[in-house]
C-alpha positions in Angstrom: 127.9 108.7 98.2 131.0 106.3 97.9 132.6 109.0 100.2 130.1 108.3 102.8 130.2 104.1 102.7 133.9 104.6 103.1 134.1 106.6 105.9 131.4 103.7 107.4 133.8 101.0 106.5 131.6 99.7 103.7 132.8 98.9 100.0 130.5 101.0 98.0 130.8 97.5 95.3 128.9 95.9 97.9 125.8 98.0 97.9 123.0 97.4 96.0 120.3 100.2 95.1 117.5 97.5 97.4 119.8 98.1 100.8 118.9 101.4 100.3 115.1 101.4 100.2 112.9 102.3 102.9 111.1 99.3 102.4 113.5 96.9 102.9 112.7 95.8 106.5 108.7 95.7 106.3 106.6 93.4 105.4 106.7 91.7 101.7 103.5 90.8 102.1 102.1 94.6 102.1 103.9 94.8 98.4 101.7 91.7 96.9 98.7 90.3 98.4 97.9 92.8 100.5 98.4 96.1 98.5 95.6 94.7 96.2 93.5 93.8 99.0 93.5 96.7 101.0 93.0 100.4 100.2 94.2 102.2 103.5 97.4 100.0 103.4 97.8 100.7 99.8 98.2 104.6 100.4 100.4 104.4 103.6 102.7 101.9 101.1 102.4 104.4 98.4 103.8 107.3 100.8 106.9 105.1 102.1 107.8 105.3 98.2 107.1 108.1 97.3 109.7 109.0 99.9 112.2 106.5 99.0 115.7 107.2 97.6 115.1 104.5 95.2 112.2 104.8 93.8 113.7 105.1 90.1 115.9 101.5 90.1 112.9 100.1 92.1 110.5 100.6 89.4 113.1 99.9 86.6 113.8 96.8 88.6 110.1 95.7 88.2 109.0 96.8 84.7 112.5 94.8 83.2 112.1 91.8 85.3 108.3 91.8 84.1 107.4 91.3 88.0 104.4 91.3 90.0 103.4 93.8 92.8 104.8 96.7 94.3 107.8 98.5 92.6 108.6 102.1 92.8 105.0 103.0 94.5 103.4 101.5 91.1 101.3 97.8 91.3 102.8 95.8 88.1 101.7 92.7 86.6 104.1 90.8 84.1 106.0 94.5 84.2 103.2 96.5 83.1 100.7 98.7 85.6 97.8 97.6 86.9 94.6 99.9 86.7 92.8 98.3 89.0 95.1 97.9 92.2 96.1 102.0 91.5 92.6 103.1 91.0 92.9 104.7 94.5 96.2 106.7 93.6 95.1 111.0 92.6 96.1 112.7 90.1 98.8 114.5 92.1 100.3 111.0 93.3 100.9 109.7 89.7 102.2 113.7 88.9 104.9 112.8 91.9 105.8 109.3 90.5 106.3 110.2 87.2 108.8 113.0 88.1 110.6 110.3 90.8 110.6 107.6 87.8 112.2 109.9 85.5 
């Protein structure tokens, strides 16, 4: 991957694994307040991370920094999942994220 920075004239010290995420140019908003509100939204933001490159430091990031919403396609609160706001997720959806989240 460093290979591919350099070629782009980027200094692969100067990524971060959040750069990388296909999130990173939506709505924050969608990750928080309105993940919990709204079921349809919920699954379309559940899909963009399942499909995300980062989807293992993303959830790390949230579960050590005890946060609150959206990290790696799982709703936390204070680090720890939320039953409630991932009631809508199948079976086969928390099958996927467990394999991405290592």
């Amino acid at each position: 991957m460093s290979d591919y920075f350099s070629s782009k004239g980027i200094d692969s010290k100067d990524i971060r694994w959040w750069h990388l995420a296909s999130c990173k140019s939506m709505n924050v908003n969608w990750f928080f307040d309105d993940y919990e509100s709204d079921q349809v939204l919920a699954k379309q933001i559940d899909n963009v991370c399942i499909s995300c490159p980062v989807i293992k430091f993303c959830y790390k990031e949230g579960i050590d920094n005890k946060s609150q919403g959206v990290w790696g396609g799982v709703y936390v609160k204070y680090g720890k999942p939320k039953k409630q706001y991932n009631a809508h997720k199948t079976t086969e959806v928390w099958k996927k994220l467990k394999k991405l989240h290592g």
